[in-house]
N, C-alpha and C positions, 0 to 999 in steps of 0.2 A: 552400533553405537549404544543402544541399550542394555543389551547384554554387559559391556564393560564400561556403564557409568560408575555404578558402587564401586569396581577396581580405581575406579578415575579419581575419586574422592567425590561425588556428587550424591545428591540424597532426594527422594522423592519431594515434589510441593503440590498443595494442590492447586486447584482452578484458581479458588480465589486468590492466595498468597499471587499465581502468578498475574491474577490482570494487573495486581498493585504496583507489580513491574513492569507492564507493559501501563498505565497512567503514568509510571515513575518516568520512562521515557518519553512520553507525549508531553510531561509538563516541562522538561528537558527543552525537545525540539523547540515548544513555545514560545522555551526564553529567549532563544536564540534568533527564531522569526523575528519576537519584538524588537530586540536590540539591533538587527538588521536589516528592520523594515520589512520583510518577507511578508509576502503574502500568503496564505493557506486556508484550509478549511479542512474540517472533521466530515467526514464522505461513507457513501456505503450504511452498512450494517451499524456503524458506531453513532452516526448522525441519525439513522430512526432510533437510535437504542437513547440519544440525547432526548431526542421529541417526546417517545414513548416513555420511555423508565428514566430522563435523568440521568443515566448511567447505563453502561452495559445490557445489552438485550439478557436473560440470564442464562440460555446455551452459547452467547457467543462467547468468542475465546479468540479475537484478534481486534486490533486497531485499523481503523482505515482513515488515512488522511489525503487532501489533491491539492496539488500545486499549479499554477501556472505555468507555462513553460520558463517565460523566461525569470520568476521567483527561482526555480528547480535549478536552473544553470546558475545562478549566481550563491545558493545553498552548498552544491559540486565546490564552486570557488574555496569557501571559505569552510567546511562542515570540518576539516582535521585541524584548526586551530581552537573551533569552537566546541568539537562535541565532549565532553567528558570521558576520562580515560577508560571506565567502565562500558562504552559505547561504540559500536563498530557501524562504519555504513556500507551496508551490503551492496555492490553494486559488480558487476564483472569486472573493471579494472578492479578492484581490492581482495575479488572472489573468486579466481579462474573459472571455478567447477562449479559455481550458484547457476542453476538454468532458467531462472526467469531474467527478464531486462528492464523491467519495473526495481527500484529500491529499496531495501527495509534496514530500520535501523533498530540492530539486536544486541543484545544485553551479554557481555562478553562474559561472563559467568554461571549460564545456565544453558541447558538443554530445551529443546522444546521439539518433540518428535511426532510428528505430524502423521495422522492414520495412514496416506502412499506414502511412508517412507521405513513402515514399517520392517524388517524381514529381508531393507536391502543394504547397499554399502554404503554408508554417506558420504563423501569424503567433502562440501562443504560446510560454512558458518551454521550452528543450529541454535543461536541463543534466542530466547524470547524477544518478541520484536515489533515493531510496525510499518503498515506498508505505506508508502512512498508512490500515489500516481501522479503521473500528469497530464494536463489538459491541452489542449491550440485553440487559438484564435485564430476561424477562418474566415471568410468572405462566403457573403449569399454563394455569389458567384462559383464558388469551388465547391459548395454543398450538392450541388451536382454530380461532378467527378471523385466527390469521396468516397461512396459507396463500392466506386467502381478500385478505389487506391486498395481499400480494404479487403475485398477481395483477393485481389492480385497479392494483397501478405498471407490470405490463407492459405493458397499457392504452394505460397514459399512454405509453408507450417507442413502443409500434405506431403511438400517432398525435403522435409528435415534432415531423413535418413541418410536419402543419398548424397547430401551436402556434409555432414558429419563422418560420411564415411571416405569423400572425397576431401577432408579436414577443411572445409569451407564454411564458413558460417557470414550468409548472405543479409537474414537478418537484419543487420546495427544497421545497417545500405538502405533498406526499405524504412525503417524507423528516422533517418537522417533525411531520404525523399520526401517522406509526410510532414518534418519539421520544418521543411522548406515552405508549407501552405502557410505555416504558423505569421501572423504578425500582431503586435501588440494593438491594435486599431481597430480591428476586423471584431464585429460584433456580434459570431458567434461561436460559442466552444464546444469542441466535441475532444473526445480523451486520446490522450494520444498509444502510436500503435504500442507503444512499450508491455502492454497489458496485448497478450495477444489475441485472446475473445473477439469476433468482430462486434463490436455495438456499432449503431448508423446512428445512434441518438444525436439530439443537438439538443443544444441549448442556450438560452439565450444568456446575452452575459449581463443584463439588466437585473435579470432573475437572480445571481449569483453575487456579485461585484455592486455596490461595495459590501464588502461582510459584515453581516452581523454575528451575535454572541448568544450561545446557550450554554445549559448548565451539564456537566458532564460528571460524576462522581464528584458531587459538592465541588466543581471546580468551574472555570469560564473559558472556555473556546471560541474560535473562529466558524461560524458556518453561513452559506449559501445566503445572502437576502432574503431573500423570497424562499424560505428550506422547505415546506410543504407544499408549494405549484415543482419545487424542482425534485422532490420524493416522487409526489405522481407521477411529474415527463419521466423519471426513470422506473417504478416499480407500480403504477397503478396506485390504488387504494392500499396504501402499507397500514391502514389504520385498522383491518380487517385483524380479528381472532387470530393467531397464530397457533397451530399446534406443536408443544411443545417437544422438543428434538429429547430423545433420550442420551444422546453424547455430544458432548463440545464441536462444532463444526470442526477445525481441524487439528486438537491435539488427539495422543494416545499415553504419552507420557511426557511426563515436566519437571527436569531436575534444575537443583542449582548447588554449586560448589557450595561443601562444607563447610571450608573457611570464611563464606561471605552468606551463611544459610540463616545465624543469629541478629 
């Protein structure tokens, strides 16, 4: 894919041109949440980067947003009437060959070529983009047996191979069982398996729910109520010195079509 960008009519951008496009698409989704009632929040890397700098931490080089499950289902409903024609939502049905099951919504006009994807063949969506998690609401009571659901998907993850080769992908099955703990009532949220990482965290949804607002690239967002008791349940003391990364977590190169470059 990099090799025959230039052939392709595409032209180098850098870091920053491309956050401006990955903001361009978060203010996007936004509208869209509001007008739809959607519920959401700026999550990960992007919500300390709010806390911290306001904006952007300055090696990262992605968006991260979370949804609640059933916000997320009813987004699926309606996102191809609403999303802008420049705008693709990355998801398996729309993606055959994308191999995560999390969604991200990228920018039909550029490249964005992520350090493991260097040197191989892509043959899915590569535009610049942001990712798409989601949450459940579970019950005390099942916070028990999650740990143990969890598990049993990394299972499935250690034996991929021989499912893929037996053209089986067991997977969506195990992500649909854990969606079954989900109900909109149950007062605590932990993420759902679509991210295949096992995290065991929880969280409370007091903590979270209702959202509040921080500042993100001179702009206003959705985040966590309580965003700093719910930074520490996930990362410790994020307010620690960080050493600064000498490359972008995950680009290597970032183009965007010529005709939409001006």
């Amino acid at each position: 894919m990099y090799s025959n960008a230039k052939k392709k009519g595409f032209e180098n951008i850098s870091l920053t041109k491309a956050k401006e496009i990955m903001l361009s698409i978060l203010i996007d989704f936004d509208k869209i949440c509001k007008k739809n009632n959607l519920t959401y929040w700026i999550d990960c890397g992007t919500l300390i980067g709010a806390v911290e700098y306001k904006g952007f931490i300055p090696w990262d080089d992605d968006i991260d947003i979370t949804m609640p499950r059933d916000d997320y289902e009813k987004f699926l409903e309606i996102y191809s009437k609403e999303l802008p024609p420049n705008l693709f939502l990355q998801i398996k049905k729309n993606d055959s060959k994308y191999p995560k099951y999390y969604a991200k919504i990228r920018n039909r006009d550029t490249l964005f070529i992520e350090h493991s994807e260097v040197g191989k063949v892509i043959e899915y969506h590569q535009g610049i983009f942001i990712d798409i998690f989601v949450v459940n609401y579970i019950s005390n009571r099942t916070l028990y047996i999650y740990p143990f659901l969890r598990l049993l998907g990394a299972l499935f993850r250690k034996n991929r191979f021989y499912f893929k080769y037996n053209n089986i992908d067991i997977y969506p099955y195990y992500i649909k069982l854990l969606n079954k703990l989900h109900n909109e009532k149950n007062q605590f949220i932990v993420r759902g398996a679509e991210v295949e990482a096992i995290t065991l965290k929880k969280f409370d949804k007091r903590d979270i729910l209702p959202v509040t607002e921080v500042e993100f690239e001179n702009h206003i967002f959705p985040a966590p109520f309580n965003y700093d008791k719910y930074l520490r349940d996930e990362y410790g003391d994020y307010t620690l010195p960080r050493k600064e990364k000498t490359r972008p977590k995950h680009s290597n190169k970032i183009y965007i079509k010529e005709s939409v470059a001006s």
